[in-house]
N, C-alpha and C positions, 0 to 999 in steps of 0.2 A: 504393441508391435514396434520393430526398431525402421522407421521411415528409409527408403531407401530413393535416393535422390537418383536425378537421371542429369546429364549436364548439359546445358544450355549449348547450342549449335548456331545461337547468332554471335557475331562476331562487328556485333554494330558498334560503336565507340565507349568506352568503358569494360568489352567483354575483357580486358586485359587486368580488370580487378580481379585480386583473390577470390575461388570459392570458398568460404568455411566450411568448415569440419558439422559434425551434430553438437562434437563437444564445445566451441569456439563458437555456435550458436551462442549454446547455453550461457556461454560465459561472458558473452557479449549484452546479453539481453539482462545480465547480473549487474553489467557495469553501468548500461543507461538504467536503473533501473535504482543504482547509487545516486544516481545524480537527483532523481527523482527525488527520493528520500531524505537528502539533505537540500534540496529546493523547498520539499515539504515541509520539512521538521527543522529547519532553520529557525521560522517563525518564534519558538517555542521559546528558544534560546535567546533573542534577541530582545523578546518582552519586556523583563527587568528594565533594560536601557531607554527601551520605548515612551513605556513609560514615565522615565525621568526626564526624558530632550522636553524641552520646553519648548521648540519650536511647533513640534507636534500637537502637543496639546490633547495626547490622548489620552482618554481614561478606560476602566477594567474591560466597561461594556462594551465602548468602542474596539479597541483591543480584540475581544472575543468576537468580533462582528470579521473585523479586517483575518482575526487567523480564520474562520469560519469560511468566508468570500473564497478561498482558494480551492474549497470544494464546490464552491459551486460553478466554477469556470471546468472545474473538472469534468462535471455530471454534464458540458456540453461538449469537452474534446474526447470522453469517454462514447458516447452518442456518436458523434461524429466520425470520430478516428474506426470504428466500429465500420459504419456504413462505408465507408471511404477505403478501406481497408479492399474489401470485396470487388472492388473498383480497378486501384492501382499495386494491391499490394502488400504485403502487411513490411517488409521492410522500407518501402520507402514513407510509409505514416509515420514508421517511429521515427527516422530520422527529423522530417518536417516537423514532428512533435518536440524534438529534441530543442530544434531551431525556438520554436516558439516561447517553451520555457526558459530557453536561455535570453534571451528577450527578455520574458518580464521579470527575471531577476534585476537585470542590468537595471531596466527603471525602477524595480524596489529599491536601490541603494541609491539612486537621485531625486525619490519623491519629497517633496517640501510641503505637505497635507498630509492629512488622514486619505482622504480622499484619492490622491493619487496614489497612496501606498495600494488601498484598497484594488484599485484600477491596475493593478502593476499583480497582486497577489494573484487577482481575477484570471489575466490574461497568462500567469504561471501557470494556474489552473488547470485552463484548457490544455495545453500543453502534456501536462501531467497525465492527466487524464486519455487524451490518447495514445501516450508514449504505454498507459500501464498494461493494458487490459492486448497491444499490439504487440509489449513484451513477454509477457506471461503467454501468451498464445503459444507463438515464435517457441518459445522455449519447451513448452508441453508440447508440443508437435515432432521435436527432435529430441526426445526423451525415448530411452529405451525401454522394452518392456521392461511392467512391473515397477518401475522407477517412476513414477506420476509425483506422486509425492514431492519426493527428495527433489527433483526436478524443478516442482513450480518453487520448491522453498529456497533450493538455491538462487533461481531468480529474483525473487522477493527477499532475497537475504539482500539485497544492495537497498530495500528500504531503510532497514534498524541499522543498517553499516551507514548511513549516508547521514541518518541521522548521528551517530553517533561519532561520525567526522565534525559533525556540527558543533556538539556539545563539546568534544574535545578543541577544537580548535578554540571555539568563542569564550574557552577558558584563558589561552592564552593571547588573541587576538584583538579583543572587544576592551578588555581593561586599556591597551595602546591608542588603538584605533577606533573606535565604537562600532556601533552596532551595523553600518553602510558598511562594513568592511567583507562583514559576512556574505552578503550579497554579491560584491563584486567578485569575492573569491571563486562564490557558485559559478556567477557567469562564465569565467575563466577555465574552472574546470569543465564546465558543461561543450564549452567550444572546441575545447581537445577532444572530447568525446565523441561529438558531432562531424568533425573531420576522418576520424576512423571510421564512423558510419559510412563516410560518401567513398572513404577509399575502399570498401572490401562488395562482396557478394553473399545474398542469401537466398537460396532456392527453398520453397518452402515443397512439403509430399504433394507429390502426385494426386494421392486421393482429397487434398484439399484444394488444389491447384485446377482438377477435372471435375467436380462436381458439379451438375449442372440444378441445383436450387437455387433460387434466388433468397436475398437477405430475407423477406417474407415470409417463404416458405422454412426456414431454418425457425426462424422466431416461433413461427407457429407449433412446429412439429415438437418443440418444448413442452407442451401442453395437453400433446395427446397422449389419451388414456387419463390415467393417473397421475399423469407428466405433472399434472400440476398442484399436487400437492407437496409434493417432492419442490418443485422449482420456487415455489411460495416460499415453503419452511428456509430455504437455500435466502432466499431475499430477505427474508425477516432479520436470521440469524448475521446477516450479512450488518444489515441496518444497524443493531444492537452490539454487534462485536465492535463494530466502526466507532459509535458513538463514544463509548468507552476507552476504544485505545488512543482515537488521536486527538480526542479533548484530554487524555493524559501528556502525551505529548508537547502538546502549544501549554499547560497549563500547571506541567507540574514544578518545573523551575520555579515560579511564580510563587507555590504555592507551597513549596517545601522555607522558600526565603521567609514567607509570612508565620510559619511557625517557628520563626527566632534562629535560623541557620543562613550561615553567609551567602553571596552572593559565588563565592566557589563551592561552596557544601552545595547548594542548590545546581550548581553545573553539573556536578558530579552525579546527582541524583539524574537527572537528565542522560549523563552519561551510561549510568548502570541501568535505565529504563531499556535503552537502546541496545547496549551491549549486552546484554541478557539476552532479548529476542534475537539479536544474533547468532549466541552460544547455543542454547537453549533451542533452538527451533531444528538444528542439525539431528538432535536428539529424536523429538516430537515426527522431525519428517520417517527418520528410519523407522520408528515405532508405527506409525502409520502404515507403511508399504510392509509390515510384516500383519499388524493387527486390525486395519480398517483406520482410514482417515477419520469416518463419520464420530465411531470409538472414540478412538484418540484426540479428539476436537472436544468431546465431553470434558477430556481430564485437564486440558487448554483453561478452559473456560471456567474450571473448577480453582484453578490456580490464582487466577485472574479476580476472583470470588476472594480467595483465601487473603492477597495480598491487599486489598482496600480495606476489611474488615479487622486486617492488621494497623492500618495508619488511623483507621478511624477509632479503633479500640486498645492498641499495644500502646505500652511508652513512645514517647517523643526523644529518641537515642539515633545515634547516627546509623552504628551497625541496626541494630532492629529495624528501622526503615527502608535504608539500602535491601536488607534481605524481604523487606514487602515490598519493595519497588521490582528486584530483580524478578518474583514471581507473576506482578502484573505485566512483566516485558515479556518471560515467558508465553504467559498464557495468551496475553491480546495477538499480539503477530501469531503466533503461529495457530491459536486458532482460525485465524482470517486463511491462512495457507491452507489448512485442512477443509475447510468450508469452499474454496475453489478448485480443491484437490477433490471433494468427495461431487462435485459440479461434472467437472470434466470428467472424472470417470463413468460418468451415465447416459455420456453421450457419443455417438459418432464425431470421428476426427474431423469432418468439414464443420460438424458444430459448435465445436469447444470455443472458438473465438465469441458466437455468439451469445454462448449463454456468460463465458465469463464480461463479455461486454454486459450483459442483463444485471450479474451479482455483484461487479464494480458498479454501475451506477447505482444502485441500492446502496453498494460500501460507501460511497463519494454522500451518499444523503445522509448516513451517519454521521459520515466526515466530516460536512460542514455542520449537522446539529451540534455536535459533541464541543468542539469549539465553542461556539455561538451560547447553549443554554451553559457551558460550563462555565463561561463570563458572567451570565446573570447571575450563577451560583454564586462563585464567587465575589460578585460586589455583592450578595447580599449575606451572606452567610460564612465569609473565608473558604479557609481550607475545609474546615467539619462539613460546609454546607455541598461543596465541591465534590469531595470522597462520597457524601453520602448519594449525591446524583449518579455518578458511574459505579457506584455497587448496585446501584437501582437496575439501571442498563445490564448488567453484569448478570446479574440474577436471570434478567428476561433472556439474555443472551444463551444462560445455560439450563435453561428450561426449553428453550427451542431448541437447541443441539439433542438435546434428548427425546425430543420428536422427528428429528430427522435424522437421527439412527434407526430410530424404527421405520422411518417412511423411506429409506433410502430403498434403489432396487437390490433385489435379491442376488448377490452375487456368485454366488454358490463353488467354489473352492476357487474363485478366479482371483486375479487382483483388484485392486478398488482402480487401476486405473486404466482397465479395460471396458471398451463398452460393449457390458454387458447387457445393455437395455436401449432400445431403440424409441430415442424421442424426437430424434431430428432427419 
């Protein structure tokens, strides 16, 4: 259904801001949602330098610990921004959320420890973390029928785009300036961002708006019947697509250097990680809204399979890797998209916030594993040891998608992002 907004009748200070559009939602919640992504996937890119500053004194493990910590600040502004949402709002969390992460950028680029980095990643975390799951909502609630899909992916396209600002930039940025450069640029951007937020207006539907469940009663109603085996397989798949794509992420600039390619051959890989999931996912979402997200998430996950088993077994050549890099960018984003897409289509509209609050904190435990165990892989095993952990992930990732095509509900000639099953 295409929400139909009713317009606000107070005239208290601020009613003088813009209301947006559904579309100008959508594409607002793409833009914070950029920033997100290159707050997140900055990390990744900056590694190399990291660990060369001597002042730091970091090493692989540390490293994997400090990219890892940023999810876990997440898994509590995800939580939070969630509950908080129901409260005051879902657009004024994301702005606050906005606020937050642009904060702990600013101290990532003046931390002088591990420790403080850490503390600075943490606190981007939280941030993140409520900005995603308030975006993604935001955005799936002003989506037209039959457009679920395409919808959440446009949103989540400002992840692989933000990241791959990153990668681009800190090819030419980081050689000048080092690696604090990145950081402040985030902040910079993120505050432009944050200013648009406070100037405009969002009215979120009626039937989200009027709902008289409480945050409890939504959580719960996830579960009934067979809710829950459905909403299991959604969390699992969540954990294991996560782990994989954003320990590639933080890990694979690093890791393509250690097999004898520059320190720009390596950005670029970084760059084509990200820009894939970009191009790539526009694809994935249209196929989905025509074939079933759950489907379509199969052949995600299959790609994602194909491209490790490539670096871990193909020649060591620039083009040959780039083309298994681009299919792991494919597949991880966008099956994360289709795994939140096939989420919300099973549920009523007042729920969607909550169950995707449920399958981002699952993603965010990925998030930080994938990081974190992909640092031990790598100091002990390099690259070889690295690829073979996230084809590990990979595999589990795409043996649970193929359980939750089958366990998804019955849709019966509807779209996948109607609800057609009552679990909340």
């Amino acid at each position: 259904m295409n929400p139909t907004f009713t317009q606000e009748k107070s005239q208290r200070r601020g009613s003088l801001r813009p209301q947006l559009s559904n579309n100008a939602v959508i594409a607002l919640c793409m833009v914070v949602t950029l920033m997100e992504g290159y707050n997140l996937i900055v990390f990744g890119s900056v590694v190399p330098l990291l660990l060369q500053d001597q002042s730091l004194k970091l090493d692989e493990a540390t490293a994997g610990l400090v990219g890892g910590i940023v999810y876990a600040g997440a898994l509590i502004g995800v939580l939070g921004g969630t509950a908080l949402a129901d409260r005051i709002g879902r657009p004024r969390v994301m702005a606050l959320a906005a606020a937050i992460f642009a904060l702990g950028s600013a101290c990532a680029a003046l931390a002088p420890t591990p420790e403080f980095l850490g503390g600075a990643r943490l606190l981007t975390g939280v941030g993140v973390g409520a900005a995603l799951t308030t975006a993604m909502t935001l955005a799936r609630n002003h989506a037209a029928e039959g457009r679920g899909s395409l919808v959440i992916t446009i949103a989540m396209a400002g992840v692989p785009m933000g990241g791959t600002i990153a990668a681009l930039v800190g090819i030419f940025l980081m050689p000048l300036w080092g690696w604090r450069s990145m950081f402040w640029l985030g902040t910079a951007m993120t505050a432009v961002i944050l200013a648009v937020l406070l100037s405009c207006r969002i009215t979120e539907p009626a039937e989200v708006r009027e709902t008289k469940l409480t945050p409890v009663q939504k959580f719960a109603g996830l579960f009934a019947g067979r809710g829950y085996i459905f909403v299991g397989l959604v969390a699992l798949a969540a954990i294991t697509n996560m782990t994989t794509w954003l320990g590639l992420n933080v890990w694979l600039a690093e890791s393509m250097k250690s097999l004898g390619f520059s320190l720009t051959e390596a950005l670029v890989f970084a760059f084509a990680l990200t820009g894939a999931a970009v191009v790539g996912s526009w694809f994935t979402a249209n196929a989905a809204d025509k074939y079933g997200s759950a489907k379509v998430g199969i052949v995600c996950t299959v790609l994602t399979v194909a491209g490790l088993l490539g670096l871990l077994f193909g020649p060591v050549s620039l083009v040959f890797s780039l083309a298994c890099v681009a299919l792991m960018g494919i597949g991880g984003h966008s099956a994360q998209n289709l795994i939140n897409a096939t989420a919300t289509g099973a549920v009523a509209a007042h729920s969607r916030g909550t169950i995707l609050g449920l399958t981002n904190t699952m993603a965010f435990i990925g998030s930080f594993l994938g990081p974190f165990v992909g640092g031990l892989a790598f100091a002990s095993d390099g690259a070889s040891g690295l690829f073979t952990l996230y084809a590990g992930s990979a595999v589990m990732c795409l043996l649970i998608s193929v359980g939750l095509f089958y366990a998804q509900p019955a849709l019966k000639g509807q779209s996948v992002s109607e609800p057609a099953m009552s679990m909340g």
